[in-house]
C-alpha positions, 0 to 999 in steps of 0.5 A: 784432767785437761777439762778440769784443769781448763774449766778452772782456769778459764772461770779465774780468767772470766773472774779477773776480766770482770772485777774493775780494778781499785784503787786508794786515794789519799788526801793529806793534810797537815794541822796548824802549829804553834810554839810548843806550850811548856819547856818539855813539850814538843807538840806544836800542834794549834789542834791535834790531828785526833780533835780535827778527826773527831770533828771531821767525823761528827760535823763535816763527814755528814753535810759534805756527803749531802752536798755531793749526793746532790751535785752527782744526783746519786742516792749513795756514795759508791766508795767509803771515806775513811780518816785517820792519823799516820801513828806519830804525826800531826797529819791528817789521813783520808782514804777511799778506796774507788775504780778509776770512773769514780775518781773524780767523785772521790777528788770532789768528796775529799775536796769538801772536807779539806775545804771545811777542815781547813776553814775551820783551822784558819778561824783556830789560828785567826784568834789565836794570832790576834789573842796575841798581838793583844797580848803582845799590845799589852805588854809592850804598853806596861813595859812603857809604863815600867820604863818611867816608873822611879820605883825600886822594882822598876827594874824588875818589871822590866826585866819581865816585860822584855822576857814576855814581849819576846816570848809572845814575839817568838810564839807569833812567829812560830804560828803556822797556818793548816795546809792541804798536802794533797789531794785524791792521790791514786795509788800506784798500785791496785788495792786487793788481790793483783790479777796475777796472783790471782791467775797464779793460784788460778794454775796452781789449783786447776792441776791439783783438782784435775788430779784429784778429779781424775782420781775421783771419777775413776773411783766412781767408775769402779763402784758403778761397775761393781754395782752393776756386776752385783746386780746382774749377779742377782739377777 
């Protein structure tokens, strides 16, 4: 019992001292907002954080890996990146999962996406800014305009022009440029089964096979001699 219960034992301990302990990083980023659109809408995403995954995915996962491959000079990215949205958010989510040694590539991985999905929010938000103030231009001439006319609806016009120029002022205001929330943050914790638990289970396991194993040789034992008496019997 003793020898089982070591050999099981020591072979969990010998498991634990050899796997590198893993851990999650996470970069988080929030999408550019503007005034919600419509009266019954609360989104005030500029993009949804769905439309800026699928990009991520599909144009900036695939250069950005290229470009650490060769910084690194390493033929394959030790650890996978995934992106996703936290349910009911606006955020953006990646997650490696990396020993602490490859942190630092993981930090440089996630710093090349933020930098091209950031890049590509601030261009969403640099047209839509000058769309307004156009528009905001616009409005503000008619509305000089409607102040001189002599017309019957003159007064109409400006009425409608005063409730679209603040409406416009109101959705400049509201315009609020992406920004990156953190990056490669490491979990407190190690990813997977804790070294413990495993050790736990390693103790419990060890006494149920000794017991069994114990049971089993003497099994073993009794069918070899009662062979070998059968044999010498017939002999």
């Amino acid at each position: 019992m003793a020898i089982i219960f070591a050999v099981v034992v020591l072979a969990a301990l010998v498991y634990v001292l050899s796997t590198t302990p893993t851990y999650n990083y996470v970069s988080i980023y929030e999408v550019a907002e503007q005034a919600a659109v419509g009266e019954e809408s609360s989104d005030r995403a500029l993009e949804s954080a769905n439309t800026v995954i699928a990009k991520a995915q599909s144009l900036y996962m695939a250069p950005s890996t290229r470009e650490l491959l060769e910084q690194a000079g390493i033929e394959s990215l030790p650890f996978s990146v995934e992106i996703a949205t936290p349910k009911d958010t606006q955020l953006v989510k990646i997650t490696s999962q990396a020993s602490e040694d490859e942190a630092p590539l993981v930090e440089e991985m996630h710093s090349l996406l933020l930098t091209r999905i950031e890049s590509n929010q601030q261009e969403l938000v640099d047209r839509q800014r000058a769309s307004l103030k156009d528009r905001l231009e616009s409005l503000q001439a008619s509305l000089a305009t409607a102040e001189q006319s002599t017309s019957s609806g003159g007064s109409d016009l400006l009425t409608s022009y005063t409730d679209q120029i603040e409406v416009t002022k109101d959705r400049l205001d509201f315009l609020k440029n992406g920004r990156v929330a953190q990056t490669a943050v490491q979990s407190l914790d190690e990813v997977g089964t804790s070294r413990v638990l495993i050790m736990a289970l390693a103790l419990i396991l060890g006494v149920m096979l000794s017991v069994m194993g114990v049971f089993l040789l003497q099994f073993a034992s009794l069918v070899c001699m009662r062979l070998k008496e059968n044999h010498e019997k017939n002999n």
